[in-house]
PAMI-993117 format. One record per residue (C-alpha): x, y, z; residue in three letters. Coordinates in steps of 0.1 Angstrom, whole numbers, plus 5000, padded with zeros to 4 digits. Layout:
! PAMI-993117
XYZALA ...
END
This chain:
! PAMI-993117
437554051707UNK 435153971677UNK 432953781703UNK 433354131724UNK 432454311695UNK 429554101685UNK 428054141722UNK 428554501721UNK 426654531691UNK 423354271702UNK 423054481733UNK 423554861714UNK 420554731692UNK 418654601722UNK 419654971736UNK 418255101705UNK 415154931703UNK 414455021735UNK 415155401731UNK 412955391701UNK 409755191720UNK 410555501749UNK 410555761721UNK 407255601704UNK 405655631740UNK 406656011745UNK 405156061711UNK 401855871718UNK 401756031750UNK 402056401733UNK 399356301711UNK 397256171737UNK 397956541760UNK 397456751724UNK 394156551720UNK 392956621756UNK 394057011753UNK 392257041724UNK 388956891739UNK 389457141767UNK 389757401752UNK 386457331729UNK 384757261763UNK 386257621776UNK 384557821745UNK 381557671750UNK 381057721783UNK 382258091777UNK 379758121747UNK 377658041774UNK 378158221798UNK 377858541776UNK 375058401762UNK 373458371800UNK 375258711810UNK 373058871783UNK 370158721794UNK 370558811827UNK 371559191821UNK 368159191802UNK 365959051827UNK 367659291853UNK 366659581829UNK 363159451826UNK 362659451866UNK 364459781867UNK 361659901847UNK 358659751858UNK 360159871896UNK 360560221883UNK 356860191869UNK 356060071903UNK 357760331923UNK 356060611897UNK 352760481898UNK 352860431940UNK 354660781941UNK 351460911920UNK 349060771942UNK 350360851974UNK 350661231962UNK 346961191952UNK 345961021985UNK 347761322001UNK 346161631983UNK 342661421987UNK 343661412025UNK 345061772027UNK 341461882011UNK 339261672036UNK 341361802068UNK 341462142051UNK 337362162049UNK 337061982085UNK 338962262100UNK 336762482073UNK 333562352090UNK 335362352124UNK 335862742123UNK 332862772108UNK 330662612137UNK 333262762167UNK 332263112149UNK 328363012147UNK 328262882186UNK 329763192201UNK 327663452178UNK 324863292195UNK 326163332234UNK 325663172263UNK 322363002252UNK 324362692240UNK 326962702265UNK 327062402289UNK 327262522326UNK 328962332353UNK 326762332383UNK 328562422416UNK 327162162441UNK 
END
């Protein structure tokens, strides 16, 4: 029995050792994951720092082009109004001239009249 009991004890402290080298390895391991969470989430910040960072940048460049296209759309708006009222003069004073030169041709009668000749 004390040989029984010496055997039992050899492999309870080979048991032992081996729990403790599995234990050490869950412990590096946990570091190791800890470690690699940590890094991630230093990489996550960043990259949301950024992206607010280019978010910002972005919203101001779209206001920028917002406003050159309003200044755009004024300025085209304001010359296209002025090409029109220039426009509506000219066609106004052509039909001015038009009415004028209608009423001048038939105060004069049938002098400036073209005839068709009946062949």
């Amino acid at each position: 029995m004390a040989m029984e009991k010496d055997h039992l004890e050899i492999l309870l402290e080979d048991i032992r050792g081996k729990f403790e080298l599995v234990l050490e390895g869950h412990e590096s391991l946990s570091r190791k994951m800890d470690e690699r969470f940590d890094e991630l989430n230093e990489k996550i910040e960043h990259h949301s720092f950024l992206l607010g960072t280019l978010n910002k940048k972005i919203d101001g460049v779209d206001n920028r082009l917002g406003a050159k296209i309003d200044g755009v759309e004024n300025s085209l708006g304001t010359k296209i109004d002025g090409v029109e009222n220039s426009l509506g003069e000219k066609i106004d004073a052509v039909a001015a001239d038009l009415a004028a030169h209608r009423a001048d041709t038939e105060a004069h009668g049938p002098v400036y009249r073209v005839k068709e000749s009946g062949n």
